[in-house]
The first five atom37 places (N, CA, C, CB, O) and aatype in JSON, in Angstrom:
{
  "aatype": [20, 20, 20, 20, 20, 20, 20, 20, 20, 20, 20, 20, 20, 20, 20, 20, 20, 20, 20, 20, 20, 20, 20, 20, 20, 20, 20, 20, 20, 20, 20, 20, 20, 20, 20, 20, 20, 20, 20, 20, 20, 20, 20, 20, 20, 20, 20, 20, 20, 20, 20, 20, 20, 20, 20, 20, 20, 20, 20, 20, 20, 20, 20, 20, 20, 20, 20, 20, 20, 20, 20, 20, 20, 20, 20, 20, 20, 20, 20, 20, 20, 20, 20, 20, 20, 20, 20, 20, 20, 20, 20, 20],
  "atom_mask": [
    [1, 1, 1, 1, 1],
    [1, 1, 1, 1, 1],
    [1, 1, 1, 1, 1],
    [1, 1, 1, 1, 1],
    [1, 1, 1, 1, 1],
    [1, 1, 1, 1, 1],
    [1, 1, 1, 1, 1],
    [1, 1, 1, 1, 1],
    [1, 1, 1, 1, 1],
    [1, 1, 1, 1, 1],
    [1, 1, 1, 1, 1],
    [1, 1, 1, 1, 1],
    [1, 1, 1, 1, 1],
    [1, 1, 1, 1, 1],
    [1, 1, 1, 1, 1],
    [1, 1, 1, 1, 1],
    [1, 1, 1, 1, 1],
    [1, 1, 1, 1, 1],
    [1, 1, 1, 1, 1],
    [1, 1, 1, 1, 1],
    [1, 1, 1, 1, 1],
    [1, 1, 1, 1, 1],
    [1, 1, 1, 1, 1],
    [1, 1, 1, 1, 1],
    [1, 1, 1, 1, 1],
    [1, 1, 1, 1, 1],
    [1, 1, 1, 1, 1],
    [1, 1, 1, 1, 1],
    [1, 1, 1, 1, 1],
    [1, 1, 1, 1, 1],
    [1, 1, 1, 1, 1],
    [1, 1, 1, 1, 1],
    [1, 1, 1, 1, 1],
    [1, 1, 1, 1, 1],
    [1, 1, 1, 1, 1],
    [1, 1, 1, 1, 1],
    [1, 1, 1, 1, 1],
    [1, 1, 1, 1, 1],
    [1, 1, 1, 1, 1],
    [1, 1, 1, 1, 1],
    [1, 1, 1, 1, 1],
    [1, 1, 1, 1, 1],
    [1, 1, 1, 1, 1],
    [1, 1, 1, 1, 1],
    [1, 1, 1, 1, 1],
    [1, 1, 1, 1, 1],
    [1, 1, 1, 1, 1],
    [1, 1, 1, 1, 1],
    [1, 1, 1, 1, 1],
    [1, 1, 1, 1, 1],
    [1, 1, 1, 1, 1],
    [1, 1, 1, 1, 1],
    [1, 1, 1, 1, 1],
    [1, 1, 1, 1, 1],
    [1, 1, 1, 1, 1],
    [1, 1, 1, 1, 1],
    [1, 1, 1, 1, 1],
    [1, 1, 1, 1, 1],
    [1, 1, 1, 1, 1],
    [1, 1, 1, 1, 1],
    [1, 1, 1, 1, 1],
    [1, 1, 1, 1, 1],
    [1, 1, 1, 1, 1],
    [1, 1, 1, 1, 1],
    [1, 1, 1, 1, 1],
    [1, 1, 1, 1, 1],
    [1, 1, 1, 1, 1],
    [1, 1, 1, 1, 1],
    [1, 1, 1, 1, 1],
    [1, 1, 1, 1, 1],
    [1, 1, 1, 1, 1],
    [1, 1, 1, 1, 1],
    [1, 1, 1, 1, 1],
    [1, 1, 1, 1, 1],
    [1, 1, 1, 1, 1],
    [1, 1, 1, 1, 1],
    [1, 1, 1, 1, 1],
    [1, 1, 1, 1, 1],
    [1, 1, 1, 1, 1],
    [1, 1, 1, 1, 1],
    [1, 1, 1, 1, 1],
    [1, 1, 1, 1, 1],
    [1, 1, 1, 1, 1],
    [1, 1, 1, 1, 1],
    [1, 1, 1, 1, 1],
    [1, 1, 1, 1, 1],
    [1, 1, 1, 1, 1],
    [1, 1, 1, 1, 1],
    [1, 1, 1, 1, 1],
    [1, 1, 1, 1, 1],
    [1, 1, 1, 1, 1],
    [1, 1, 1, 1, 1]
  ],
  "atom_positions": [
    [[62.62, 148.62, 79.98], [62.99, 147.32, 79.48], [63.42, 146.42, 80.65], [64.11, 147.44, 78.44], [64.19, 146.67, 81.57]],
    [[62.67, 145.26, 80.37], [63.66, 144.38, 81.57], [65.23, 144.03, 81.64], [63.17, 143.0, 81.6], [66.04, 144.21, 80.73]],
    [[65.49, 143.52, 82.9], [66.53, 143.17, 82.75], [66.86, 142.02, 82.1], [66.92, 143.23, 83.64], [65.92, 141.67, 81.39]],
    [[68.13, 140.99, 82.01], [67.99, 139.6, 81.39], [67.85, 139.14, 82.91], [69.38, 138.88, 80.3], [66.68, 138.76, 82.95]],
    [[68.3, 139.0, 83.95], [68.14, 138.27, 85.4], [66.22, 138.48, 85.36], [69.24, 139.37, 87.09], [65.65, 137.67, 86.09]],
    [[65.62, 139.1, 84.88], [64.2, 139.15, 85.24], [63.63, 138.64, 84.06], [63.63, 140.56, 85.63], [62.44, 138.35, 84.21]],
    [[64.15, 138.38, 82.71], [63.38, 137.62, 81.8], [63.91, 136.09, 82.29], [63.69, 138.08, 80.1], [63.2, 135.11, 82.51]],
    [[65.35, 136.2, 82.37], [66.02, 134.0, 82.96], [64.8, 133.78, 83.8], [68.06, 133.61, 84.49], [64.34, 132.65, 83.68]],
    [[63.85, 134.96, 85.04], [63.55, 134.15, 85.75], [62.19, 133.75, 85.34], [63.75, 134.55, 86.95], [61.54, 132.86, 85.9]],
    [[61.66, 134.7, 84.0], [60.1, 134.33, 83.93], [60.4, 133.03, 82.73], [58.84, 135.91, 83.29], [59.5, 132.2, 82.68]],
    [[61.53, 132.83, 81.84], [61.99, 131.89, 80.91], [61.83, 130.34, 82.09], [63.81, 132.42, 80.25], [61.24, 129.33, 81.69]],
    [[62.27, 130.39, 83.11], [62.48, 129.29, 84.04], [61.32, 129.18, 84.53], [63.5, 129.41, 85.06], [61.03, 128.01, 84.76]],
    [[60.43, 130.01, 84.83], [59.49, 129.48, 85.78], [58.59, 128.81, 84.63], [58.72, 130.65, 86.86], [58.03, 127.73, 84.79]],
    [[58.49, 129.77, 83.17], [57.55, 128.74, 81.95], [58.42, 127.46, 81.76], [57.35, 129.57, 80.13], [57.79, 126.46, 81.4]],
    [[59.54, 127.35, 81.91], [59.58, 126.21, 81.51], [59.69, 125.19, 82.68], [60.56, 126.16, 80.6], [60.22, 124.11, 82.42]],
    [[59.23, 125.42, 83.97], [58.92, 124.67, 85.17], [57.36, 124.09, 84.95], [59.09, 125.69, 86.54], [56.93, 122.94, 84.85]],
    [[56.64, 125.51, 84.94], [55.08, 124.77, 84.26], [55.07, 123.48, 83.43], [54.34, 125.81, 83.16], [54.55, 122.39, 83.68]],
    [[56.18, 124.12, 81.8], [55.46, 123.07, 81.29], [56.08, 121.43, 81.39], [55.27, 123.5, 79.88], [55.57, 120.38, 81.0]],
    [[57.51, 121.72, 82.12], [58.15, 119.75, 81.76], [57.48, 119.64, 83.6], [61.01, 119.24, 81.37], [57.76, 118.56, 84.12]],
    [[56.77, 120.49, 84.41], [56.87, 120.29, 85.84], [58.5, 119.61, 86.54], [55.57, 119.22, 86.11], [58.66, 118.58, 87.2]],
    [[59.12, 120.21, 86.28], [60.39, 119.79, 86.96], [60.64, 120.84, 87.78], [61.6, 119.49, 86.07], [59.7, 121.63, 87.71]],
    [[61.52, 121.21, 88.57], [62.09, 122.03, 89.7], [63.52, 122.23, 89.66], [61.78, 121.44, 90.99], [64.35, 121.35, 89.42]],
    [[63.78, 123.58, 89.94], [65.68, 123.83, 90.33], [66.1, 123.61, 88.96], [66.69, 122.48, 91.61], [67.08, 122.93, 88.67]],
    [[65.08, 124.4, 87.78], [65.81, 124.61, 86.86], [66.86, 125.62, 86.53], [65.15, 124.61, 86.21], [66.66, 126.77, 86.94]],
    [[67.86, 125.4, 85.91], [69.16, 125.84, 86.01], [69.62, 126.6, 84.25], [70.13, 124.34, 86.55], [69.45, 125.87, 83.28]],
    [[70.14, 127.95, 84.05], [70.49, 128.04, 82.93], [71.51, 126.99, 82.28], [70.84, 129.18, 82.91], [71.65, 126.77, 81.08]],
    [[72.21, 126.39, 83.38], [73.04, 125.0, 82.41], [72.23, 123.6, 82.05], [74.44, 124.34, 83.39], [72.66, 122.52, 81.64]],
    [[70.89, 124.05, 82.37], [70.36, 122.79, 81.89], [69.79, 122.34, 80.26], [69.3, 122.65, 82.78], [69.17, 123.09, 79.51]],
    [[70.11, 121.2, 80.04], [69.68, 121.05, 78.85], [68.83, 120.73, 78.48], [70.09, 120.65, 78.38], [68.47, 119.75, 79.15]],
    [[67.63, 121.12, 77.13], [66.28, 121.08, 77.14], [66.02, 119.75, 76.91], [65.63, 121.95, 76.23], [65.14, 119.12, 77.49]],
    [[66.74, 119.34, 76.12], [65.98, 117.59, 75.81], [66.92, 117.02, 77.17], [66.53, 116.47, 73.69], [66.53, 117.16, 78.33]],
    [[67.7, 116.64, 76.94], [68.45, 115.79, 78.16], [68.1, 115.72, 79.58], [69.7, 116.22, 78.3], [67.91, 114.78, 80.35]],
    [[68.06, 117.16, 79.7], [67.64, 117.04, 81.71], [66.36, 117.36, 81.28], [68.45, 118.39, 83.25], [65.56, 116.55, 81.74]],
    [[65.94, 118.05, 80.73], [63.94, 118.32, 81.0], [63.2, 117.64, 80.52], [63.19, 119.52, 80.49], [61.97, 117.64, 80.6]],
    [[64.45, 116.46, 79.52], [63.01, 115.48, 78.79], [62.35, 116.08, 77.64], [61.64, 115.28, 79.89], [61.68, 115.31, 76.95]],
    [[62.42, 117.52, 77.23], [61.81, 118.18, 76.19], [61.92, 117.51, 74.48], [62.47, 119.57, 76.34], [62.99, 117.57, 73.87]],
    [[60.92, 117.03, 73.99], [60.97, 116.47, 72.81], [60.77, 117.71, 72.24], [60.07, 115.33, 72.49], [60.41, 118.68, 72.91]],
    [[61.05, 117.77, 70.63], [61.33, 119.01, 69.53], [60.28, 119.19, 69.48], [61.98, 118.93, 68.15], [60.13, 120.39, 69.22]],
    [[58.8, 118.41, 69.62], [57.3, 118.96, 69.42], [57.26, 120.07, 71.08], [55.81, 117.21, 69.36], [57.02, 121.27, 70.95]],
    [[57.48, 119.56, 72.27], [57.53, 120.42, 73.31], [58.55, 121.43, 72.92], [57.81, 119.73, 74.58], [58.34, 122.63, 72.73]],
    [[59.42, 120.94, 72.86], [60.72, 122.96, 72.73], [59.66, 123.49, 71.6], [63.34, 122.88, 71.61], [59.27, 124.61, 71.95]],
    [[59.14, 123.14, 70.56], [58.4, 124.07, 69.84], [56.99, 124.59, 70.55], [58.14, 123.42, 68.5], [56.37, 125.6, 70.2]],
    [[56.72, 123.96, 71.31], [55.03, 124.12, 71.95], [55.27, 125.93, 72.85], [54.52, 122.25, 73.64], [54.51, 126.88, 73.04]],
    [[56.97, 125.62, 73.25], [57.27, 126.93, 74.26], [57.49, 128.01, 73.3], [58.68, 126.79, 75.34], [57.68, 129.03, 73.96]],
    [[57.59, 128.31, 71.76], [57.61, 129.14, 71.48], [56.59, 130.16, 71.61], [57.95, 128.89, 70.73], [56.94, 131.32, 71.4]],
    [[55.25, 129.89, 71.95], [54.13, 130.84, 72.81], [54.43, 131.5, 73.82], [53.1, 130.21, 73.36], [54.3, 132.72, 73.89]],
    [[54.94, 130.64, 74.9], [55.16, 131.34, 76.17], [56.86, 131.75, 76.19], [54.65, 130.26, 77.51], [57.5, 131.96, 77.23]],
    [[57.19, 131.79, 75.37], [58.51, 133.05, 75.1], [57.77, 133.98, 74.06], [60.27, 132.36, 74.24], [58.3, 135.09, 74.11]],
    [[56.99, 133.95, 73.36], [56.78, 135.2, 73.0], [55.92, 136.04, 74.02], [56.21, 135.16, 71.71], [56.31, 137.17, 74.3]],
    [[54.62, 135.48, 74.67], [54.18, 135.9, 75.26], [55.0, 136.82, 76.62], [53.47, 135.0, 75.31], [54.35, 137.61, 77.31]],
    [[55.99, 136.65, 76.77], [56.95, 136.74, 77.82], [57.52, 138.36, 76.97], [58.23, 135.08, 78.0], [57.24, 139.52, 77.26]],
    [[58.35, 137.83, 75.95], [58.81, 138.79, 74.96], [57.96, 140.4, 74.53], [58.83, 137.85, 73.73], [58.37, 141.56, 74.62]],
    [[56.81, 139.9, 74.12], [55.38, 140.88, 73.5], [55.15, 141.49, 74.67], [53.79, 140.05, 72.91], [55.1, 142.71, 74.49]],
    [[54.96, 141.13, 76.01], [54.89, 142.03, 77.24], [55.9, 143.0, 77.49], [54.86, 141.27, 78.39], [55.54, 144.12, 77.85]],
    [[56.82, 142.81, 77.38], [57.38, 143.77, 77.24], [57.92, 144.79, 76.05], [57.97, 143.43, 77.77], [58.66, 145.74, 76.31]],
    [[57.43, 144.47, 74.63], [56.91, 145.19, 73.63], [58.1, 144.76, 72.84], [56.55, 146.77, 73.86], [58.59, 145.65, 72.14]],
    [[58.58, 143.81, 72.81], [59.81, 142.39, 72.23], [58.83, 142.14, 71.08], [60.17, 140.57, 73.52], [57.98, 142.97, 70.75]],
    [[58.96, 141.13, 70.58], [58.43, 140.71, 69.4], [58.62, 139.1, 69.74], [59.21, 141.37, 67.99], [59.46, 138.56, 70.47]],
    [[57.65, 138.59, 69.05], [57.13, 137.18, 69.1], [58.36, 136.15, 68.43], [55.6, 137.11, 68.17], [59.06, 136.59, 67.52]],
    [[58.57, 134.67, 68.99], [58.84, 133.48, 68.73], [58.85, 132.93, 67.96], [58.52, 132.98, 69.07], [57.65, 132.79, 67.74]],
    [[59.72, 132.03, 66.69], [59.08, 131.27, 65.76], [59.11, 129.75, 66.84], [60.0, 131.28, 64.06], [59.86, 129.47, 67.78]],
    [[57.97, 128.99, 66.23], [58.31, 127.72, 66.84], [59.49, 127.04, 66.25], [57.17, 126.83, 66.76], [60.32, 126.47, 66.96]],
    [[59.57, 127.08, 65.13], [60.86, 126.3, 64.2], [62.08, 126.93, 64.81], [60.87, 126.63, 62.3], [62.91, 126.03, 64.71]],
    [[62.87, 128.27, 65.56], [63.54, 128.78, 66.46], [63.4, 128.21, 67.58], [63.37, 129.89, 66.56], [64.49, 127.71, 67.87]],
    [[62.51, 127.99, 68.49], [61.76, 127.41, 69.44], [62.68, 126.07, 69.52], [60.12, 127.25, 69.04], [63.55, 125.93, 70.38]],
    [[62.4, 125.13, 68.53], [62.86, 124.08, 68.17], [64.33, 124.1, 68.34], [62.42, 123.83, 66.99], [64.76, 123.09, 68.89]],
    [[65.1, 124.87, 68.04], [66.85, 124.8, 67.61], [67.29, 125.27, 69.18], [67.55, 126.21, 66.01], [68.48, 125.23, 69.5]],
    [[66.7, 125.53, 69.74], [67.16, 125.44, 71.1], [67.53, 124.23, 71.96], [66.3, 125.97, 71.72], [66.8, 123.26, 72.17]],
    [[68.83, 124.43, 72.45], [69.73, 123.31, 73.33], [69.63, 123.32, 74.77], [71.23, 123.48, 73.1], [69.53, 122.25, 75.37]],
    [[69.65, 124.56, 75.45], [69.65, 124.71, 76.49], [69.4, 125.84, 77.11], [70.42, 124.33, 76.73], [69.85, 126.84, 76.54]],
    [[68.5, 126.1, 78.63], [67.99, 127.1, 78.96], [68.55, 128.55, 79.07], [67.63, 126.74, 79.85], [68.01, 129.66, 79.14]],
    [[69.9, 128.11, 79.03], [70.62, 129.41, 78.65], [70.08, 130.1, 77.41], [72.1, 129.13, 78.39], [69.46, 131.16, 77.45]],
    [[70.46, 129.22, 76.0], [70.04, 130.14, 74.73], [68.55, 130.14, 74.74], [70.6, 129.56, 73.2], [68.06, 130.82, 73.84]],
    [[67.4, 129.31, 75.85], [65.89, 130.2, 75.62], [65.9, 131.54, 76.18], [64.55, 129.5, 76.38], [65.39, 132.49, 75.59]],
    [[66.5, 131.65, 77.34], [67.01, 132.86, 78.08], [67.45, 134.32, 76.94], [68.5, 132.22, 78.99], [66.82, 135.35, 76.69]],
    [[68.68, 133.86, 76.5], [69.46, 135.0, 75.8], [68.35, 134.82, 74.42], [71.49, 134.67, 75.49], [68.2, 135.86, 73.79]],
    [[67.81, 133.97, 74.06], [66.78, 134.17, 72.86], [65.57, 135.55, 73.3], [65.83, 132.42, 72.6], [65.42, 136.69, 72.85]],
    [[64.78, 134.66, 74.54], [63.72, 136.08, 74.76], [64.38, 137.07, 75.53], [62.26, 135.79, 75.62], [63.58, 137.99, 75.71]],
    [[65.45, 137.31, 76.05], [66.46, 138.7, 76.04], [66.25, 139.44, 74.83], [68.13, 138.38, 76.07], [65.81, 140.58, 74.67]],
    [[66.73, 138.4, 73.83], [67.48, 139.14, 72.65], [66.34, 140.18, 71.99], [68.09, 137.92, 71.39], [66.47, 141.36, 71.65]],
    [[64.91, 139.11, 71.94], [63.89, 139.77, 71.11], [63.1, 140.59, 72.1], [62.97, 138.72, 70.3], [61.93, 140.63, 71.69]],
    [[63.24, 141.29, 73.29], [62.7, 141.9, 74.08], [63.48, 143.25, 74.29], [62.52, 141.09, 75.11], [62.94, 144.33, 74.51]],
    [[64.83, 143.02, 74.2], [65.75, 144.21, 73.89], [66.33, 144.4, 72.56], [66.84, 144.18, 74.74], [67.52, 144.7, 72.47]],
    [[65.75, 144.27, 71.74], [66.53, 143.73, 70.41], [68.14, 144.63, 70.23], [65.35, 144.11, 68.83], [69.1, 144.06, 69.71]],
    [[68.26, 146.48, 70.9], [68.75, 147.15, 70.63], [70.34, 146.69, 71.21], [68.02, 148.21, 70.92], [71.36, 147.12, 70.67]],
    [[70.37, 145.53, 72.64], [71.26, 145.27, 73.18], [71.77, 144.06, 73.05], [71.08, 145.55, 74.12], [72.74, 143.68, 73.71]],
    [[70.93, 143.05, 71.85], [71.59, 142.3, 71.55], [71.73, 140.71, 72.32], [72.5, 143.06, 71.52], [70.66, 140.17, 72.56]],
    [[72.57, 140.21, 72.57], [72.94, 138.88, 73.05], [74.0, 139.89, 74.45], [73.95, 137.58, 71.53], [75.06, 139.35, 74.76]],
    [[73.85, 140.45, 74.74], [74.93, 140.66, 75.87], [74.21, 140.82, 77.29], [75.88, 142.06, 75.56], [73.09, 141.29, 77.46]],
    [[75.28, 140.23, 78.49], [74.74, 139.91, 79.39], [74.49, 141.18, 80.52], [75.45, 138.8, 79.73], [75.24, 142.12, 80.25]],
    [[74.04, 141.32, 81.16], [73.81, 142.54, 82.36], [74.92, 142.5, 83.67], [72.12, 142.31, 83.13], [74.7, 141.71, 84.58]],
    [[75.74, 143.1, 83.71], [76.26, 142.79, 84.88], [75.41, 142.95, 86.23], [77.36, 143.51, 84.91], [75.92, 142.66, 87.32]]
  ]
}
């Protein structure tokens, strides 16, 4: 299973692709600093599952997709569904 420091970093680099911004940060916020409209935060529910399903996680809803605030909870979201057994907790 991955770690969460190795899913934050594949969560950040998809969401560098898709707003093309740089020095994204887990305190950043998806609409505010990335510009992400609710049709884009839903468009990324693909590439968090895809992220997720690789490592034998389970897939994204877009409407979940959507209720996301900031790169932190896309982070601890495809954590959560990639380890499901460990939950929301962080790795030291």
């Amino acid at each position: 299973m991955p770690g969460r420091e190795e899913i934050k970093q594949e969560v950040i680099e998809a969401l560098k692709d898709h707003t093309g911004k740089s020095n994204i940060t887990e305190e950043h916020h998806l609409t505010f600093d990335l510009d992400m409209s609710t049709n884009s935060k839903k468009s990324m529910a693909l590439e968090y599952s895809n992220i997720s399903i690789r490592y034998g996680g389970s897939s994204i809803s877009s409407n979940k997709a959507a209720e996301l605030e900031t790169v932190k909870e896309a982070v601890d979201l495809v954590y959560s569904k990639t380890n499901p057994e460990e939950g929301d907790e962080d790795e030291a």
